[in-house]
VOPAGU-2260 file (C-alpha; in pm, 1 decimal, decimal comma):
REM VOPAGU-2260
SITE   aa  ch    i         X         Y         Z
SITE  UNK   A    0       0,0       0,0       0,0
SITE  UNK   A    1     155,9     329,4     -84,7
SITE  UNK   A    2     238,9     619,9     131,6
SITE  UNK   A    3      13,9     880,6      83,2
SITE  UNK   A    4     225,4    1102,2     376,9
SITE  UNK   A    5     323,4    1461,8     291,7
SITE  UNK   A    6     606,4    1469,1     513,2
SITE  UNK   A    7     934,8    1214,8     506,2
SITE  UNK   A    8    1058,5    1011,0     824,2
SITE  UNK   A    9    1359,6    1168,9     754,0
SITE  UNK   A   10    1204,3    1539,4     781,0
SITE  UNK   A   11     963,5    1384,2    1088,4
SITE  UNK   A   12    1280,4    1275,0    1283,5
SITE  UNK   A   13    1449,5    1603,0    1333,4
SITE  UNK   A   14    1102,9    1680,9    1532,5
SITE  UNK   A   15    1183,4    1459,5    1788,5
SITE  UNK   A   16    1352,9    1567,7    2068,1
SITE  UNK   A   17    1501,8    1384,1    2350,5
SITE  UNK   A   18    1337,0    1480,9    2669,1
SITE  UNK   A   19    1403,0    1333,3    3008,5
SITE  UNK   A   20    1532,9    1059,5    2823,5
SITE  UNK   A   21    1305,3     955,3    2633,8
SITE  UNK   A   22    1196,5     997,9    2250,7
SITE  UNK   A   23     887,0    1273,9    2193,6
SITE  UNK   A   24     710,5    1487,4    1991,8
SITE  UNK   A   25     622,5    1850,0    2133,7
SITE  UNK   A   26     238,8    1992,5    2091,6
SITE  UNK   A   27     317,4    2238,6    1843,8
SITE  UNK   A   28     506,0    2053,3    1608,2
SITE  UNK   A   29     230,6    1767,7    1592,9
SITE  UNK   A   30     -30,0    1972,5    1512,0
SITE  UNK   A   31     179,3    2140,4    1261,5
SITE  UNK   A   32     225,6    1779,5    1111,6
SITE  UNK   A   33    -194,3    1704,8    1159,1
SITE  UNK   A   34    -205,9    2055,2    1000,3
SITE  UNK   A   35    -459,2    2169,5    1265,0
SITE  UNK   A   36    -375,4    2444,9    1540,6
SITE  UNK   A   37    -191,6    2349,6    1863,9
SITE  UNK   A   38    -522,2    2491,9    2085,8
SITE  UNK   A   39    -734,9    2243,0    1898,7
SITE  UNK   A   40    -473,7    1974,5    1982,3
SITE  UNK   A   41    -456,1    2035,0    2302,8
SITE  UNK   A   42    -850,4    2091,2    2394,1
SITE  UNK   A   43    -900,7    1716,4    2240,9
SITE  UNK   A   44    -627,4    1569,4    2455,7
SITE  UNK   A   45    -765,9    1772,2    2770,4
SITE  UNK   A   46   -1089,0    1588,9    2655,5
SITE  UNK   A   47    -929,1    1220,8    2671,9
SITE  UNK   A   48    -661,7    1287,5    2919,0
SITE  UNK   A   49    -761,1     917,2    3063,4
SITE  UNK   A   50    -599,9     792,6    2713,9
SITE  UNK   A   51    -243,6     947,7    2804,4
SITE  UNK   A   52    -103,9     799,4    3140,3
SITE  UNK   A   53     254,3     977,6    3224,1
SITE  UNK   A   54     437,3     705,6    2974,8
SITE  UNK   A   55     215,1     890,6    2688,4
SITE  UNK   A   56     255,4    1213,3    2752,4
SITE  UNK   A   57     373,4    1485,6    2996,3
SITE  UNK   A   58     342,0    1856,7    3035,8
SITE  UNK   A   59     730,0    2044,0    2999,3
SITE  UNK   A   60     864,7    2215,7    3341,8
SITE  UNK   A   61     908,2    2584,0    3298,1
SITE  UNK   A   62    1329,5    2500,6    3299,5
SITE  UNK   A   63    1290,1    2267,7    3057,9
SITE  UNK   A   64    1092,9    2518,9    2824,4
SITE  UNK   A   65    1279,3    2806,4    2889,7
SITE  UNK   A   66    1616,5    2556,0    2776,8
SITE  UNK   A   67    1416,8    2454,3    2488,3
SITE  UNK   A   68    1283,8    2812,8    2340,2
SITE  UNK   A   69    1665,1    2943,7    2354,5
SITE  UNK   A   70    1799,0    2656,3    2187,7
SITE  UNK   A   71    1503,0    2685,5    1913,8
SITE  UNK   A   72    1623,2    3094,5    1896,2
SITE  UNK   A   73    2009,4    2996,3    1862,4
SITE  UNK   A   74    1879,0    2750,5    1601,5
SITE  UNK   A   75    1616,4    3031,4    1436,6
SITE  UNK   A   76    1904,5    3245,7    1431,6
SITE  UNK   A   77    2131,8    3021,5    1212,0
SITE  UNK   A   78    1869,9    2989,3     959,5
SITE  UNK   A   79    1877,9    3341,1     714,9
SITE  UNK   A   80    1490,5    3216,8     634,1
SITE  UNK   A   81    1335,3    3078,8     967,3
SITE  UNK   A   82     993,6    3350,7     981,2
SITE  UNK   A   83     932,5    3074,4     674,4
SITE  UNK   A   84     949,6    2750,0     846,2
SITE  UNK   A   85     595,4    2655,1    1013,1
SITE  UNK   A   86     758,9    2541,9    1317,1
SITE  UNK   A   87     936,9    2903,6    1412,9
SITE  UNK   A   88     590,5    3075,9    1326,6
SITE  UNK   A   89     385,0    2833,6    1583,9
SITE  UNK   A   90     684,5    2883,5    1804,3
SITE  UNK   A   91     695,4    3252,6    1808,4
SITE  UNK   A   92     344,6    3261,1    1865,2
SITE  UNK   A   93     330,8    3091,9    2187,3
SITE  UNK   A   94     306,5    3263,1    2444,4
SITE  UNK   A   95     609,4    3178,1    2738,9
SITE  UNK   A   96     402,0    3081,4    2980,6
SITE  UNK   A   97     184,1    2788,7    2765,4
SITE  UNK   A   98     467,0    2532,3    2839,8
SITE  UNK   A   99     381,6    2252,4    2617,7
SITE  UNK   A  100     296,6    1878,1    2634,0
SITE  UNK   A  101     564,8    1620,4    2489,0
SITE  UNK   A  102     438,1    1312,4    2319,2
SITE  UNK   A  103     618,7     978,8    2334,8
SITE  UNK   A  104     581,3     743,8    2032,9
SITE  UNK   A  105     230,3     572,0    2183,9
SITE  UNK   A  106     127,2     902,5    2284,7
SITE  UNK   A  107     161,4    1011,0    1908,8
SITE  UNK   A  108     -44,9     741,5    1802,1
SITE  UNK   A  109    -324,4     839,6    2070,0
SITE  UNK   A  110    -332,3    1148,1    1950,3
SITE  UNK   A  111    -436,9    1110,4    1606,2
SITE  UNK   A  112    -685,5     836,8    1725,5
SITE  UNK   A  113    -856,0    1146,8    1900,6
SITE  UNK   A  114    -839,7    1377,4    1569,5
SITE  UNK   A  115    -957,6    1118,5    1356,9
SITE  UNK   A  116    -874,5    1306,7    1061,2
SITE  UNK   A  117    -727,6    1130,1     733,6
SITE  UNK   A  118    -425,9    1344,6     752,1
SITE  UNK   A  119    -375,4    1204,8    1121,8
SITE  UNK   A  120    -392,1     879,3    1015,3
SITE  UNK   A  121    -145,6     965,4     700,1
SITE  UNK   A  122      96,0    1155,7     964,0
SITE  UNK   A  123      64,2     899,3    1264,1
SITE  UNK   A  124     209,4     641,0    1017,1
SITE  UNK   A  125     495,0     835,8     899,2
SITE  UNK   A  126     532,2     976,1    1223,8
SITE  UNK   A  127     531,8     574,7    1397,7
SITE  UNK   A  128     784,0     507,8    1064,7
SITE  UNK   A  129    1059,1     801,5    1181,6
SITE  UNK   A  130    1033,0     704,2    1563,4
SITE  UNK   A  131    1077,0     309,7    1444,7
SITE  UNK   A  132    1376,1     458,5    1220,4
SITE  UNK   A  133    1555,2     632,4    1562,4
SITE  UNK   A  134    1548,3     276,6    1752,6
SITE  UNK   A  135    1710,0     101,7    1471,9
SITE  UNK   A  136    1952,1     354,3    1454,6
SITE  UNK   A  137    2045,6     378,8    1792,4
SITE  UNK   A  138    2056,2     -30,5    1807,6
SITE  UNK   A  139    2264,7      -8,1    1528,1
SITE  UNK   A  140    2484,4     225,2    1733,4
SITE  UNK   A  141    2498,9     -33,8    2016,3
SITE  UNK   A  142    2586,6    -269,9    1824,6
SITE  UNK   A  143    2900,2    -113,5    1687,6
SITE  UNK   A  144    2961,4      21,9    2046,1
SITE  UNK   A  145    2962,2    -368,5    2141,3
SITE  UNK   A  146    3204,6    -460,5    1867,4
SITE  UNK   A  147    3463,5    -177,1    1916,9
SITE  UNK   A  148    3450,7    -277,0    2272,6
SITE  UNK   A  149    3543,3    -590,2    2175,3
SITE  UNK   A  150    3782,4    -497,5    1978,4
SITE  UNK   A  151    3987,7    -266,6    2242,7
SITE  UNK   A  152    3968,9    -519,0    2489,6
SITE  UNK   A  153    4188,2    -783,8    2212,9
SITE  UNK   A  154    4405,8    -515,9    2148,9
SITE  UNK   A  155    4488,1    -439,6    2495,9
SITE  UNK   A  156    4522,7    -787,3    2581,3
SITE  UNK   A  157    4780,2    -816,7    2276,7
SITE  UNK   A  158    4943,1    -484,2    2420,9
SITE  UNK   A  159    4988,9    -619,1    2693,5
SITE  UNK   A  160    5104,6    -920,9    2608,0
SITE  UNK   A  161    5353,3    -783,0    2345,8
SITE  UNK   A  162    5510,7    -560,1    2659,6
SITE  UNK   A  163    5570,6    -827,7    2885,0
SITE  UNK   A  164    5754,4   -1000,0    2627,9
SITE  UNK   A  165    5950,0    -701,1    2564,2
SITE  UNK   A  166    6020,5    -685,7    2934,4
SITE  UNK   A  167    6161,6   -1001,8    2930,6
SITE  UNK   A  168    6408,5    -946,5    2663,2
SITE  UNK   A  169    6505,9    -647,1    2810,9
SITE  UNK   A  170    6561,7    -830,0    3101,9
SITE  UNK   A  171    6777,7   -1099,4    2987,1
SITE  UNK   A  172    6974,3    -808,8    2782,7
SITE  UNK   A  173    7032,8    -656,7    3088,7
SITE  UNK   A  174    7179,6    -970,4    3312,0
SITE  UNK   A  175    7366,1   -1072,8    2994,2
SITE  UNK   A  176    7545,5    -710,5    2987,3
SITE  UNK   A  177    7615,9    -768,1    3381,7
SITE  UNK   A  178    7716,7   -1107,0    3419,6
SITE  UNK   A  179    7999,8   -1088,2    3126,3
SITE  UNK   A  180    8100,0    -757,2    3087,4
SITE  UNK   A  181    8057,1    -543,7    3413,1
SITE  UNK   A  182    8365,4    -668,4    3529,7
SITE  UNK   A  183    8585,8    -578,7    3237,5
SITE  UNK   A  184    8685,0    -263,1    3071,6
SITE  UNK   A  185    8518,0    -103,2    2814,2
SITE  UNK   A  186    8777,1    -242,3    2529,8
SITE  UNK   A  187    8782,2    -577,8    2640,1
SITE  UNK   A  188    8434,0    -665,5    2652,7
SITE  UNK   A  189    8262,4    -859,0    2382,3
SITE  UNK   A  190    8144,0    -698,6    2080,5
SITE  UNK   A  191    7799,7    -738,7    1963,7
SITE  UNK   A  192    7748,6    -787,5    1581,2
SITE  UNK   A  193    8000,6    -932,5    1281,8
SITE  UNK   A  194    8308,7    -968,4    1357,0
């Protein structure tokens, strides 16, 4: 079945932000994505709060929103063209105090089971597609992580290995040297190499 979704999981994935550790989506730039206004959003979820237990969805602290506006302004500020992008314009017009409510991946999916709308449906899939995308990638991640752990742990073992072999010669260089020569003089002790 094709994908009827406007917006890429690779467009959807930069929306996600990594809140108390864990994965979400913020209020504003769902209902950008379900192309209907954050209030509206917001009112139906106040309507079927007994869908979205804390693991759903929680409401930002006032730090945490105050971190995340001046990292979106240092961001807007990089961009010559942000007043364009829908997400600075929903942004800029929310007021300080309406600290917003972060989705996690199931809490995404409740939401557009309360809007109903085809677009919700459309988004919610693409949306579910660019949160599945972010696991995969960060198992892929642990994965390598595991391997390159591996992999120093060999080496060091070799490392260390390879020096206490190296001690050893030293070692034996060093009582040879002693035993034979320390007692004569400098032009009467044995010569190392061709003779």
């Amino acid at each position: 079945m094709p994908d009827n979704s406007t917006e890429h999981p690779n467009s959807i994935h930069q929306k996600i932000q990594t809140i108390r550790n864990q994965k979400v989506m913020l209020d504003f730039d769902l209902a950008m994505l379900y192309e209907v206004e954050t209030k509206v959003l917001n009112q139906a979820v106040k309507r079927n709060l007994e869908r979205f237990p804390l693991d759903f969805m929680f409401k930002l602290t006032m730090t945490e929103w105050k971190s995340m506006r001046s990292q979106f302004v240092t961001a807007a500020n990089l961009q010559l063209d942000s007043r364009n992008d829908l997400t600075s314009v929903s942004l800029w017009k929310r007021n300080l105090s309406a600290i917003p409510f972060a989705f996690t991946e199931h809490g995404v999916t409740m939401v557009a089971s309360i809007l109903r709308s085809k677009k919700a449906v459309e988004m919610n899939i693409a949306i579910v597609r660019a949160f599945i995308l972010l696991r995969q990638m960060a198992m892929q991640n642990e994965s390598l992580t595991l391997k390159l752990e591996q992999i120093r742990k060999e080496l060091y073992l070799k490392l260390a290995e390879h020096d206490n072999q190296l001690s050893a010669i030293y070692e034996v260089i060093e009582n040879l040297l002693e035993d034979n020569n320390a007692k004569k003089k400098w032009e009467d002790r044995d010569r190392i190499g061709y003779k």
